[in-house]
N, CA, C and O atoms as CSV, one atom per row, in Angstrom:
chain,resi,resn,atom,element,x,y,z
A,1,UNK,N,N,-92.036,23.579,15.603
A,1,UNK,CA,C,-91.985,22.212,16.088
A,1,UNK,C,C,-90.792,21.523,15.418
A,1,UNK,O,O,-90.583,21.586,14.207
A,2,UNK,N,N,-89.918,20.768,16.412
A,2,UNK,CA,C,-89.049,20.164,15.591
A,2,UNK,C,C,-89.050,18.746,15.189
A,2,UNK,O,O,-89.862,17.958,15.676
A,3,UNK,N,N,-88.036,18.340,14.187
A,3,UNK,CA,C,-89.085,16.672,13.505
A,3,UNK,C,C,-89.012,15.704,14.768
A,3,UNK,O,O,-89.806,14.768,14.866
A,4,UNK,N,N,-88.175,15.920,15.598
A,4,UNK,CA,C,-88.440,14.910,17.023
A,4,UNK,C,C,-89.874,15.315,17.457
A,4,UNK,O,O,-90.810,14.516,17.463
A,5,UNK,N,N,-89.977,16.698,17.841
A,5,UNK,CA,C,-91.258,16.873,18.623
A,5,UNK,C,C,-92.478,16.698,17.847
A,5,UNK,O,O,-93.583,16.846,18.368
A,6,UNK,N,N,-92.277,16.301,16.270
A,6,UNK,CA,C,-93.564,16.624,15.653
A,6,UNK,C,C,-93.933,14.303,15.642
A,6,UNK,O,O,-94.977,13.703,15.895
A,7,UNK,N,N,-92.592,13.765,15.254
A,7,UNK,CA,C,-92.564,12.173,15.674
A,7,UNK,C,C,-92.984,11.874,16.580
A,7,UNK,O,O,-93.795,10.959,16.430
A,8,UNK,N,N,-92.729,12.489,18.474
A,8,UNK,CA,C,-93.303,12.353,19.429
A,8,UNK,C,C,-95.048,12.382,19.458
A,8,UNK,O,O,-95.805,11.642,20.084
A,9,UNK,N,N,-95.356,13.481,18.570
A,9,UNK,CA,C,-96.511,13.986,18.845
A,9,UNK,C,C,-97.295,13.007,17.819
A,9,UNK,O,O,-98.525,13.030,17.860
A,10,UNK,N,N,-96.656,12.164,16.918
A,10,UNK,CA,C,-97.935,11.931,16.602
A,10,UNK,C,C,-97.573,10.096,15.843
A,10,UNK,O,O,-97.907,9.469,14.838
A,11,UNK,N,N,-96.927,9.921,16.771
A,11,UNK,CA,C,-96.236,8.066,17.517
A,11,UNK,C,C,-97.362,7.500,18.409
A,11,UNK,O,O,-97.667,8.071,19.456
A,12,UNK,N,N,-97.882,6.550,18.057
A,12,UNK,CA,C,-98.987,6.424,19.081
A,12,UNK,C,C,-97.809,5.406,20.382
A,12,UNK,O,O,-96.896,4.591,20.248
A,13,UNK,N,N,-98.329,5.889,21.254
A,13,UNK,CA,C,-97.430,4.919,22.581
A,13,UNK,C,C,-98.080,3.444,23.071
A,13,UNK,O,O,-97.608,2.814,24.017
A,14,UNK,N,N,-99.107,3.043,22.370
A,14,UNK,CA,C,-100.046,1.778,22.778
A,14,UNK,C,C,-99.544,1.048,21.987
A,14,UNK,O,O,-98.606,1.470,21.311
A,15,UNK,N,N,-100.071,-0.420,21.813
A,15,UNK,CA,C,-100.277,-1.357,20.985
A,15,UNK,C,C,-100.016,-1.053,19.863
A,15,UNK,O,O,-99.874,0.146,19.621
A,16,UNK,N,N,-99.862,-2.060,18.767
A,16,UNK,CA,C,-100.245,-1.023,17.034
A,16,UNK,C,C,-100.917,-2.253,16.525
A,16,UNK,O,O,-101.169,-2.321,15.322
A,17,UNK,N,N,-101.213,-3.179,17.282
A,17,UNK,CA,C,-101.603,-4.757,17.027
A,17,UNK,C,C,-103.278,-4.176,16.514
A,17,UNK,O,O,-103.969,-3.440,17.219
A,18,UNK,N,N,-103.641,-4.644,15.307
A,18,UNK,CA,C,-105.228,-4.039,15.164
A,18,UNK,C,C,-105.984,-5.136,15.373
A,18,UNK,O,O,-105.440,-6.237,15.449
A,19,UNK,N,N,-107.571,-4.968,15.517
A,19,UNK,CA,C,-108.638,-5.554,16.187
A,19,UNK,C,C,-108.729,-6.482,15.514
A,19,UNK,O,O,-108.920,-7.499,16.181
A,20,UNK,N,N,-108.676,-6.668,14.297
A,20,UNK,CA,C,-108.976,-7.653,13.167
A,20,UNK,C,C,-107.609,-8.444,12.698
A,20,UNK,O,O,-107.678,-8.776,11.515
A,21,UNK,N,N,-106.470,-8.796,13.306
A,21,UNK,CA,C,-105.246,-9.033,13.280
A,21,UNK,C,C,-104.468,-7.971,12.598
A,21,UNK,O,O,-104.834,-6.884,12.151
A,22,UNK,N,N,-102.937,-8.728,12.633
A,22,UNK,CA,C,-102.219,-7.006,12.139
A,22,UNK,C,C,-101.680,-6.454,12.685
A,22,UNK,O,O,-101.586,-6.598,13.904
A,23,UNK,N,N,-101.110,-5.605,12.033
A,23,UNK,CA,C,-100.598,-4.228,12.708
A,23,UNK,C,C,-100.940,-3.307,12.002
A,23,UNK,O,O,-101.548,-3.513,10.952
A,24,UNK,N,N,-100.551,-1.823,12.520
A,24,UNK,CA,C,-100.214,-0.831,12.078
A,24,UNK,C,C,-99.301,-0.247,12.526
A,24,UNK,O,O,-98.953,-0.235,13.706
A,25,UNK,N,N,-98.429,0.733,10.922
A,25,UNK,CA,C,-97.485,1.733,11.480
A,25,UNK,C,C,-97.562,2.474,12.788
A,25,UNK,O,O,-98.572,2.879,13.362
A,26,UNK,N,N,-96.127,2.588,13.199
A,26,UNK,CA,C,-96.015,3.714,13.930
A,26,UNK,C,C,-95.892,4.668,13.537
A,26,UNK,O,O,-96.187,5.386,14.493
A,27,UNK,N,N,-95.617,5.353,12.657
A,27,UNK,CA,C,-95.299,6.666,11.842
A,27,UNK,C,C,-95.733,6.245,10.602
A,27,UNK,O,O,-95.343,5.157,10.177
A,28,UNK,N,N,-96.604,7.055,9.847
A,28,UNK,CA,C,-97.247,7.204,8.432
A,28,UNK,C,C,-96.259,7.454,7.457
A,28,UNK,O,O,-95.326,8.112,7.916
A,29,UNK,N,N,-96.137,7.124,6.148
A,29,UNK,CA,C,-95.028,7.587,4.964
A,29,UNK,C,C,-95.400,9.230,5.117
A,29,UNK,O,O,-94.473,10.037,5.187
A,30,UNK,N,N,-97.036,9.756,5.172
A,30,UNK,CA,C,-96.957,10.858,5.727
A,30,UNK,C,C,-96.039,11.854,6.421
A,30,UNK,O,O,-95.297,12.794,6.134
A,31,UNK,N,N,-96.602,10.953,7.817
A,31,UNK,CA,C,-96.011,11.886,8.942
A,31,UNK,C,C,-94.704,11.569,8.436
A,31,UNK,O,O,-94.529,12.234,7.415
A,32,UNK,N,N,-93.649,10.806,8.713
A,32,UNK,CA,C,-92.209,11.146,8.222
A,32,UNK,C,C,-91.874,11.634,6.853
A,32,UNK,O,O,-90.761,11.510,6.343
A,33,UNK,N,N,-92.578,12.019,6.467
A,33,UNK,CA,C,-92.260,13.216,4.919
A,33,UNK,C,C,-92.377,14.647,5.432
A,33,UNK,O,O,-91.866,15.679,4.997
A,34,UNK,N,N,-93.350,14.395,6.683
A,34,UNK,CA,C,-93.680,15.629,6.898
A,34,UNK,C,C,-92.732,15.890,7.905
A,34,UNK,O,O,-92.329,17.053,7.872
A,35,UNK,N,N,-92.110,14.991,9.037
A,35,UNK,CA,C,-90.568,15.366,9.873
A,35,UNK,C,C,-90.128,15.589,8.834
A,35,UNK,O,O,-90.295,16.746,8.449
A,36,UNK,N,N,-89.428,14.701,7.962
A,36,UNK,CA,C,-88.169,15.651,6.984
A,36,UNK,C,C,-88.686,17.053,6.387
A,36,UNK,O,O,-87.984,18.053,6.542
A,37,UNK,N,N,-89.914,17.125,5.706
A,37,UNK,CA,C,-90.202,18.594,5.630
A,37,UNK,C,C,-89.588,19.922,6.699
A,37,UNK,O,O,-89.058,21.009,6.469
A,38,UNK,N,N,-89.968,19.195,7.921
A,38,UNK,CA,C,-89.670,20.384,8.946
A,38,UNK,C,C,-88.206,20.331,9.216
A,38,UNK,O,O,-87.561,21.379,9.253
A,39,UNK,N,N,-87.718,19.328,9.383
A,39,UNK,CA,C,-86.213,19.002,8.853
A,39,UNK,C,C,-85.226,20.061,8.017
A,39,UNK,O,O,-84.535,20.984,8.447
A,40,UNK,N,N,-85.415,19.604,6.742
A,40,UNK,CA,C,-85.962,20.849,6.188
A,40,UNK,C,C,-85.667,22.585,5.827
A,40,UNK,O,O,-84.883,23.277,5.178
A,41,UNK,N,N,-86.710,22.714,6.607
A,41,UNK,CA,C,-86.824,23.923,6.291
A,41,UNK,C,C,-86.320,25.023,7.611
A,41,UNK,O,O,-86.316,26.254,7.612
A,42,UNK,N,N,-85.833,23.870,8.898
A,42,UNK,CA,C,-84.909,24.097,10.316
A,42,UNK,C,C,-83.886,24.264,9.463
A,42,UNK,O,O,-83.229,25.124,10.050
A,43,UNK,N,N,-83.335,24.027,8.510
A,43,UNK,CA,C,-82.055,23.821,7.725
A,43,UNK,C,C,-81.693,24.877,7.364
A,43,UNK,O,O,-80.733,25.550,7.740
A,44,UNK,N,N,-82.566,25.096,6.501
A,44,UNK,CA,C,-82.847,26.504,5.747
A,44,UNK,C,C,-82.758,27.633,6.114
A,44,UNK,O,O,-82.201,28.594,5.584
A,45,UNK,N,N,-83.711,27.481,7.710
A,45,UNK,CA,C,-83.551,28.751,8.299
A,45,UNK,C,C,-82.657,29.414,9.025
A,45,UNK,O,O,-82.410,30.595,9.273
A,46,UNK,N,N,-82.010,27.824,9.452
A,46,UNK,CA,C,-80.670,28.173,10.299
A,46,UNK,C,C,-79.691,28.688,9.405
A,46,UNK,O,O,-78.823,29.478,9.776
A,47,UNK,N,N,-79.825,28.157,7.929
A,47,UNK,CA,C,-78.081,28.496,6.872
A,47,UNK,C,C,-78.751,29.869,6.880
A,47,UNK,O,O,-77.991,30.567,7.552
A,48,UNK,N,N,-80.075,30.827,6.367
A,48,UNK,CA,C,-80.397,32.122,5.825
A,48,UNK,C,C,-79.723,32.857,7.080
A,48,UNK,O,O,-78.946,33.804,6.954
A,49,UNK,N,N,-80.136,32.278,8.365
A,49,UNK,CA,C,-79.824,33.342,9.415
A,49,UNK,C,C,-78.171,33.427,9.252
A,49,UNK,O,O,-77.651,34.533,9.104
A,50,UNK,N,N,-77.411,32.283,9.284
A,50,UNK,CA,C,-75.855,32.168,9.321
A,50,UNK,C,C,-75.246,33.475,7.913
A,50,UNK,O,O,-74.304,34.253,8.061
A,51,UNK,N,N,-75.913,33.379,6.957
A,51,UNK,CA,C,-75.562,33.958,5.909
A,51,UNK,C,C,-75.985,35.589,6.227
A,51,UNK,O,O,-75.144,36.480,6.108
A,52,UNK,N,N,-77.517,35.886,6.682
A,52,UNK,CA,C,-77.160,37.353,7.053
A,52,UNK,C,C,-77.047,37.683,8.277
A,52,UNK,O,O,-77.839,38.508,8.733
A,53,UNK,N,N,-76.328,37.280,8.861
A,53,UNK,CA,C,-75.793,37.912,9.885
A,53,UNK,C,C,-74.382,37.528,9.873
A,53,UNK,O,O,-73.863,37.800,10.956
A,54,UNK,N,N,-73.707,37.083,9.177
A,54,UNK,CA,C,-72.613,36.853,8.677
A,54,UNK,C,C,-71.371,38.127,8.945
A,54,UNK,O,O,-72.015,39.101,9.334
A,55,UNK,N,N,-70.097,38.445,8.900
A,55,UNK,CA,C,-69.119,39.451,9.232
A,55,UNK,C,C,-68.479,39.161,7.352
A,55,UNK,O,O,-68.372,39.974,6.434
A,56,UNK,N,N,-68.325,38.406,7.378
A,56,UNK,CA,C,-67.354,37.959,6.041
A,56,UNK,C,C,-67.369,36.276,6.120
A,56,UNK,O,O,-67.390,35.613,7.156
A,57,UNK,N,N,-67.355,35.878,5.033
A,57,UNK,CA,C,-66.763,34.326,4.440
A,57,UNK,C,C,-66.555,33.756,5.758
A,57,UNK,O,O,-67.569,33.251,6.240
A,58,UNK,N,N,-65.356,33.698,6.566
A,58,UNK,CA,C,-64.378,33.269,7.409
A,58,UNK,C,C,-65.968,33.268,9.360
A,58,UNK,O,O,-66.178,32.941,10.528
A,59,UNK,N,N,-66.280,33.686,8.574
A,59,UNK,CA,C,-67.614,33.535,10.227
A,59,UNK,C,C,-68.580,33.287,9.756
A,59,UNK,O,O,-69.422,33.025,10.615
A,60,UNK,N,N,-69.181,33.183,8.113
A,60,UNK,CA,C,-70.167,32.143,7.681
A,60,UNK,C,C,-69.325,30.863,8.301
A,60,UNK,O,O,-69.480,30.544,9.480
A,61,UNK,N,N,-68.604,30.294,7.601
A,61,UNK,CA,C,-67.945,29.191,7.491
A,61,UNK,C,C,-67.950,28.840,9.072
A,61,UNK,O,O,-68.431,27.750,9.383
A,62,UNK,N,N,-67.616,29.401,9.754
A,62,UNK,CA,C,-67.129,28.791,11.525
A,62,UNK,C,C,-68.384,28.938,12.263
A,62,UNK,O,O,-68.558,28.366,13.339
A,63,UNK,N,N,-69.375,29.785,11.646
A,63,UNK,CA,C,-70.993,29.156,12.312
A,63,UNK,C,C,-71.291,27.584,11.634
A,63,UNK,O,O,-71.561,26.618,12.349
A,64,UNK,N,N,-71.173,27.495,9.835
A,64,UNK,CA,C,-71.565,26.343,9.521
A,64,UNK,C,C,-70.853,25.162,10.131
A,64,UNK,O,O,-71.270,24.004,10.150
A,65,UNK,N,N,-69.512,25.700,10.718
A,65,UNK,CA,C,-68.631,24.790,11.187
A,65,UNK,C,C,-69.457,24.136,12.843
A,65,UNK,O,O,-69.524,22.989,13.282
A,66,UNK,N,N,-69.795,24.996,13.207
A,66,UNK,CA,C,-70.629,25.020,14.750
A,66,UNK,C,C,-71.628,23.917,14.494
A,66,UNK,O,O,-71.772,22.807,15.005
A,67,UNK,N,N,-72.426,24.723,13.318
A,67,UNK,CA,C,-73.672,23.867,13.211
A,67,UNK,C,C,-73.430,22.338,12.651
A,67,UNK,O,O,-73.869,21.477,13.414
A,68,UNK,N,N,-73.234,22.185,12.272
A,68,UNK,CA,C,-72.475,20.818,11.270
A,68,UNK,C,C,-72.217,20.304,13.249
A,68,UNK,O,O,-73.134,19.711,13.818
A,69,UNK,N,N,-71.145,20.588,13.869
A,69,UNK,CA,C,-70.862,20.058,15.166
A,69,UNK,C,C,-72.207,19.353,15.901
A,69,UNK,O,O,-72.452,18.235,16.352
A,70,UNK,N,N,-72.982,20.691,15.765
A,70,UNK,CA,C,-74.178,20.483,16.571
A,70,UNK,C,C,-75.072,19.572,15.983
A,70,UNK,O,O,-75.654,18.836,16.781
A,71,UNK,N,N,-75.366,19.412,14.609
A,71,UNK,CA,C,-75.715,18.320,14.523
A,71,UNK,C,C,-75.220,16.821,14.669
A,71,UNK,O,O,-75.899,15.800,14.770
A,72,UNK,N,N,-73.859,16.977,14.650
A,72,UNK,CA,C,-73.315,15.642,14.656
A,72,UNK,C,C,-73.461,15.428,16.305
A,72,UNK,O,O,-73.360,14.245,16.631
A,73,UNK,N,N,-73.595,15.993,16.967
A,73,UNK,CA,C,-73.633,15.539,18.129
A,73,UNK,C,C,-74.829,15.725,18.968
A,73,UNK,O,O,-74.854,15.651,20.196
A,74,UNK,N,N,-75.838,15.980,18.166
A,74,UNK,CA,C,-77.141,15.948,18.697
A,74,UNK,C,C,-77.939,14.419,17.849
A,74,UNK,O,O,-79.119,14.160,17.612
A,75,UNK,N,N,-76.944,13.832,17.641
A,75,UNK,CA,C,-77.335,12.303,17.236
A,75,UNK,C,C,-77.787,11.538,18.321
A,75,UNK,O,O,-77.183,11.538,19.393
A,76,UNK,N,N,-79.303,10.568,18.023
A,76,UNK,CA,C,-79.702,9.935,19.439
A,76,UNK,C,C,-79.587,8.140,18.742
A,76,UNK,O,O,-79.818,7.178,19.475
Protein backbone atom coordinates (compact mmCIF):
# COMPACT_ATOMS: atom_id res chain seq x y z
CA UNK A 1 0.00 0.00 0.00
CA UNK A 2 1.32 3.28 -0.77
CA UNK A 3 1.21 6.40 1.84
CA UNK A 4 -1.42 8.02 -0.68
CA UNK A 5 -3.43 4.80 -0.79
CA UNK A 6 -3.04 4.05 2.88
CA UNK A 7 -4.28 8.38 3.56
CA UNK A 8 -7.13 7.62 1.12
CA UNK A 9 -8.09 4.63 2.98
CA UNK A 10 -8.38 5.83 6.10
CA UNK A 11 -9.51 9.95 5.53
CA UNK A 12 -12.96 9.88 6.45
CA UNK A 13 -14.90 11.74 3.33
CA UNK A 14 -17.98 13.12 5.64
CA UNK A 15 -18.26 15.82 8.03
CA UNK A 16 -15.52 15.80 10.90
CA UNK A 17 -17.93 18.33 12.78
CA UNK A 18 -18.69 16.00 16.12
CA UNK A 19 -22.14 15.53 17.80
CA UNK A 20 -21.26 17.36 20.88
CA UNK A 21 -19.55 20.42 19.00
CA UNK A 22 -16.05 20.27 17.48
CA UNK A 23 -14.24 18.65 15.29
CA UNK A 24 -12.17 15.96 14.55
CA UNK A 25 -8.99 15.17 12.65
CA UNK A 26 -8.84 14.04 9.36
CA UNK A 27 -5.79 11.99 9.66
CA UNK A 28 -4.56 10.77 13.22
CA UNK A 29 -0.74 11.77 14.41
CA UNK A 30 -1.09 7.94 14.03
CA UNK A 31 -2.17 7.32 10.75
CA UNK A 32 0.39 9.92 9.26
CA UNK A 33 3.39 8.32 11.18
CA UNK A 34 2.20 5.40 9.83
CA UNK A 35 2.11 7.01 5.83
CA UNK A 36 5.63 8.15 6.51
CA UNK A 37 6.46 4.68 7.87
CA UNK A 38 5.37 3.20 4.54
CA UNK A 39 7.04 6.13 2.97
CA UNK A 40 9.71 4.84 4.30
CA UNK A 41 10.38 1.75 3.84
CA UNK A 42 9.03 2.31 -0.38
CA UNK A 43 12.41 4.15 -0.03
CA UNK A 44 14.32 1.56 1.15
CA UNK A 45 13.14 -0.89 -1.01
CA UNK A 46 13.41 0.93 -4.05
CA UNK A 47 17.42 2.18 -3.09
CA UNK A 48 18.16 -2.05 -1.98
CA UNK A 49 16.68 -3.04 -5.38
CA UNK A 50 18.75 -0.02 -7.31
CA UNK A 51 21.92 -1.20 -5.43
CA UNK A 52 21.58 -5.00 -6.33
CA UNK A 53 20.82 -4.97 -9.44
CA UNK A 54 23.17 -2.38 -10.10
CA UNK A 55 26.09 -2.90 -13.33
CA UNK A 56 28.67 -0.52 -11.54
CA UNK A 57 28.58 3.01 -9.63
CA UNK A 58 27.70 4.93 -12.97
CA UNK A 59 23.93 2.89 -13.25
CA UNK A 60 23.40 2.97 -9.43
CA UNK A 61 23.70 6.64 -9.74
CA UNK A 62 21.40 7.14 -13.14
CA UNK A 63 18.60 4.83 -11.56
CA UNK A 64 18.90 7.15 -8.31
CA UNK A 65 19.01 9.86 -10.84
CA UNK A 66 15.51 8.42 -12.41
CA UNK A 67 14.12 7.98 -9.12
CA UNK A 68 14.87 11.34 -7.49
CA UNK A 69 13.02 12.56 -11.15
CA UNK A 70 10.19 10.43 -10.38
CA UNK A 71 9.66 11.65 -7.30
CA UNK A 72 9.97 15.16 -8.04
CA UNK A 73 7.45 14.86 -10.44
CA UNK A 74 5.04 12.71 -8.92
CA UNK A 75 4.35 15.84 -6.64
CA UNK A 76 0.43 16.55 -6.22
Amino acid sequence: MTPEEYIKAYTRGCSNELVHGGYHEWLTTENALAAVELARKETRDRLLYMLNTSIDNAHFFEQLDNYIDELENNKE
